[in-house]
C-alpha positions as CSV (number, residue, x, y, z in Angstrom):
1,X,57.1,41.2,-83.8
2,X,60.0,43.7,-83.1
3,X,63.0,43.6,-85.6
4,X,66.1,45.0,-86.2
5,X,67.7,43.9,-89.2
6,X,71.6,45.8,-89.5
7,X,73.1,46.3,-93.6
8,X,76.2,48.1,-95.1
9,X,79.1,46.5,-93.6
10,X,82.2,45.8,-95.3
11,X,85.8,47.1,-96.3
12,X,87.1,50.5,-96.6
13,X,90.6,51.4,-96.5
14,X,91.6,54.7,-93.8
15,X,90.4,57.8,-94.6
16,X,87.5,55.8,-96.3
17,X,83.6,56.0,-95.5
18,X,80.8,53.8,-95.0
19,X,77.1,54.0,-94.4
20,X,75.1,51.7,-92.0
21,X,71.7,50.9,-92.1
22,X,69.4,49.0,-89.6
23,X,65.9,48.3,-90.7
24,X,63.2,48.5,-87.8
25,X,60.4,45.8,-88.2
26,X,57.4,46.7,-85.9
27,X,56.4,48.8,-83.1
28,X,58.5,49.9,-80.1
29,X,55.8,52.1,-78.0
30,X,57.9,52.1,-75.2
31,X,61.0,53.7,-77.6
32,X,62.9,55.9,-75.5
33,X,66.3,56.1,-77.7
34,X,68.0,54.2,-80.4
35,X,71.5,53.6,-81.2
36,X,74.4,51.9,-82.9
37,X,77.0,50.1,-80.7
38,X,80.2,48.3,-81.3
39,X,82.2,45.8,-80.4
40,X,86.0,45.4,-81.0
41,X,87.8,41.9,-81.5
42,X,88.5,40.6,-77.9
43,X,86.9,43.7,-76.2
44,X,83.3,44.6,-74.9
45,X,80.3,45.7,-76.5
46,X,80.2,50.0,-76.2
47,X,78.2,52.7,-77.3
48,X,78.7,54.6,-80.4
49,X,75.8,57.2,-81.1
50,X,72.1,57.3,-79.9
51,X,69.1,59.2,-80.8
52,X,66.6,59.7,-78.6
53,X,63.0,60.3,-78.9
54,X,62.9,63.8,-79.3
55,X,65.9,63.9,-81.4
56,X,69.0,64.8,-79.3
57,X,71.8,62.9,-80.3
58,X,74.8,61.6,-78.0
59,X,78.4,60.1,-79.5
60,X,81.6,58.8,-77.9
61,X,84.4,60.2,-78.1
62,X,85.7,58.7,-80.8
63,X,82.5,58.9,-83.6
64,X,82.1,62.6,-83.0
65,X,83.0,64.7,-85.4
66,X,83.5,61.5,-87.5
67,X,80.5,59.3,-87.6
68,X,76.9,60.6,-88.2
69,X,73.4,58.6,-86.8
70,X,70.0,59.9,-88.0
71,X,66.7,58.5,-88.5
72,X,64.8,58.2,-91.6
73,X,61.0,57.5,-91.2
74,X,60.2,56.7,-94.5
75,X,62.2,53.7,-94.6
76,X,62.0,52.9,-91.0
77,X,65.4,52.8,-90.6
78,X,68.5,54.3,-87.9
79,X,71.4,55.2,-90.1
80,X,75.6,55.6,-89.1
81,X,77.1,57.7,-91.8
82,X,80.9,56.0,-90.5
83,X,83.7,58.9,-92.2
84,X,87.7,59.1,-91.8
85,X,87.6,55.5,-91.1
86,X,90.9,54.5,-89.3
87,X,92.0,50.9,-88.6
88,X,90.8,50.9,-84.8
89,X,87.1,51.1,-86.0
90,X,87.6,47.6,-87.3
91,X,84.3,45.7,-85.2
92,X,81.0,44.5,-85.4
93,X,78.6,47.3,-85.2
94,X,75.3,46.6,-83.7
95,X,71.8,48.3,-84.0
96,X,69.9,48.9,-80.5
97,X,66.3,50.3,-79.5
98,X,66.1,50.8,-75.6
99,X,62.9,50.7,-74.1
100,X,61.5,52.0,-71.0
101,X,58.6,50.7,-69.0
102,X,57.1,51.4,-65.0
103,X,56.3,47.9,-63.4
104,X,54.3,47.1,-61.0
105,X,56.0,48.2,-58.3
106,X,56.9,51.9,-59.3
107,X,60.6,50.9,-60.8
108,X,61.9,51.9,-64.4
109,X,62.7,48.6,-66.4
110,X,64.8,49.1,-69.3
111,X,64.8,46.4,-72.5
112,X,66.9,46.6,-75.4
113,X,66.6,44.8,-78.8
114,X,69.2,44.2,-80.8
115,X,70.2,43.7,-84.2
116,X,72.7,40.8,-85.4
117,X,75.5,42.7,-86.5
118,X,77.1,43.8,-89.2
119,X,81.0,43.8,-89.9
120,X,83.1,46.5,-90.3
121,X,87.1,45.9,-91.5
122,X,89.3,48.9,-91.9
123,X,92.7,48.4,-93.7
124,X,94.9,49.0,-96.1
């Protein structure tokens, strides 16, 4: 069914750029945002930059002005333009689509489906 398949990892040296690119397989009719995480050696998994369904996009504080997300129909795929790479952004970057759904009872349930990674390495 649904499937997020993540390419474009790899090295760059600081200053450097990269381009991520997450293949969606499937339907999500439930879609409510999409997004690439990350997560650092030894740290948690965190946000980087989501799109949401009507095209508003959000960033931490460290991808704005620096890293790009957009979606490209055509190909059915989320994209991270990653630019003026430093070594910190060294990490496993993950592709997401978050889902929201009413159950039974009246609450919001929220599902996300991820991607298996793909590594990024920044240095010299």
């Amino acid at each position: 069914q649904e499937q997020l398949v993540e390419s474009g990892g790899g090295w760059a040296q600081p200053g450097g750029s990269l381009t991520l690119s997450c293949v969606v397989s499937g339907t999500f009719p439930n879609s409510a945002s999409m997004g690439w995480y990350r997560q650092l050696p030894g740290e948690k998994r965190e946000v980087v930059a989501t799109i949401l369904t009507g095209g508003r996009t959000h960033y931490a504080d460290f991808a704005e002005g620096r890293f790009t997300i957009s979606k490209n129909p055509a190909e059915n795929t989320i994209d991270l333009q990653l630019k003026n790479l430093v070594v910190e952004d060294t990490a496993v970057y993950y592709c997401n689509v978050r889902s929201l759904a009413r159950a039974s009872d009246g609450r919001l349930q929220v599902s996300d489906a991820w991607g298996q990674g793909t590594q990024v390495t920044v240095s010299p």
